[in-house]
C-alpha positions in Angstrom: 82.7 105.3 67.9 83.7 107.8 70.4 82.8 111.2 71.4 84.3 114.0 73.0 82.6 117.0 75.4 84.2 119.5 76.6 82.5 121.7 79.7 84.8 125.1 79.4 83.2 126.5 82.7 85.6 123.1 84.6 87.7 122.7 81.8 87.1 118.8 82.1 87.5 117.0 78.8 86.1 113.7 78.6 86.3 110.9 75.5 83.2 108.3 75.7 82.2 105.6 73.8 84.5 102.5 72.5 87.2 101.8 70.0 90.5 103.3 69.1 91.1 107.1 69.2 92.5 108.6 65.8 95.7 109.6 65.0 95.9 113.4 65.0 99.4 113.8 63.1 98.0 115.3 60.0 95.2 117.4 61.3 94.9 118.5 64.8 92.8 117.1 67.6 88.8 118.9 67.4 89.6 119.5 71.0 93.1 121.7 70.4 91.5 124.9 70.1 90.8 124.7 73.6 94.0 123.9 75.0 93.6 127.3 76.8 90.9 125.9 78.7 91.4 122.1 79.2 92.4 121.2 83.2 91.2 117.5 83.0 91.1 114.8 80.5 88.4 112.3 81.8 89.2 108.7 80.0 86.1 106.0 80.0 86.4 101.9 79.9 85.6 101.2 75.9 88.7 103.7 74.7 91.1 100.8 73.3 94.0 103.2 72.3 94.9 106.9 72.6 95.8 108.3 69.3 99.4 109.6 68.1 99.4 113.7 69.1 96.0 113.6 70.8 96.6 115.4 73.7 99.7 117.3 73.0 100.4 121.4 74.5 97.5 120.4 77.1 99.7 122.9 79.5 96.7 122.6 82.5 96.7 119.2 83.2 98.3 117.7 85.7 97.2 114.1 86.0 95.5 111.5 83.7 94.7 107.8 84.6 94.7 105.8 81.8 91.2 103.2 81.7 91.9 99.5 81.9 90.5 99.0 78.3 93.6 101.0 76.8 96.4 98.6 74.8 98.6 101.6 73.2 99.3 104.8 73.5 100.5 107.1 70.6 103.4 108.7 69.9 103.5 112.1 71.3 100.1 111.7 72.9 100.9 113.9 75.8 103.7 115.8 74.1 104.7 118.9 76.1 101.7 118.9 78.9 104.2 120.4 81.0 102.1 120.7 84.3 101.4 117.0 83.9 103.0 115.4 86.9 101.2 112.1 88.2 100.0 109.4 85.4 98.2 106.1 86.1 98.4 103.3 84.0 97.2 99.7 83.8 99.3 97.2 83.3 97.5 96.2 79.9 99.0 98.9 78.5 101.6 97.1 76.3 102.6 99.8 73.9 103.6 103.2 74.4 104.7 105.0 71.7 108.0 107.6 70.6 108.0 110.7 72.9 104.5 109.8 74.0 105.5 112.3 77.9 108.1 114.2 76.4 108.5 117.7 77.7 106.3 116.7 80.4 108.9 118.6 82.5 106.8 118.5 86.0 106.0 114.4 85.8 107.4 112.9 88.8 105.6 109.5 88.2 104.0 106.6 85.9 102.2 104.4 88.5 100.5 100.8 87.8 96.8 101.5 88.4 95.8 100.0 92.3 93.3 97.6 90.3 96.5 95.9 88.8 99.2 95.3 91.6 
């Protein structure tokens, strides 16, 4: 039950709706053949995990706050996004998987979203 958009003129991605993302391990994420194009992933309350691979080579982004209603996060989810450098996260994430930020070469921190301290 969630959707994706994509305006290329920003670049903004944004994932809507509620329920767990799918896995993309097998078949690529509908959003990868834009990866040229993608500067911001925008996350909405109702997303309940963030699938294995979703957001791997998204080499433009450089930050991504995670929503409050996430639990997990999938292995390789932001595999090599190698401008990514700040990521907020609630505290109810209580799962992040395998390699989920690696060769995120430019991340300088993982911060506990203000709504949570």
């Amino acid at each position: 039950k969630l959707n994706w958009s994509l305006d290329k003129r920003t670049g903004i991605l944004e994932i809507t709706g509620s329920g767990n993302m799918a896995d993309f391990v097998s078949l690529p994420a509908p959003w990868s053949e834009y990866n040229y194009c993608i500067t911001e992933i925008k996350l909405h309350n109702g997303l309940t995990t963030i699938g294995e691979s979703a957001f791997e080579y998204l080499y433009r982004i450089k930050e991504i706050e995670i929503p409050e209603t996430v639990t997990s996060i999938g292995d390789f989810a932001f595999y090599y996004c190698t401008k990514l450098n700040n990521v907020v996260i609630s505290n109810k994430v209580n799962s992040i998987g395998s390699s989920a930020f690696r060769g995120c070469k430019s991340l300088e921190s993982i911060k506990l979203s203000k709504l949570f301290l």
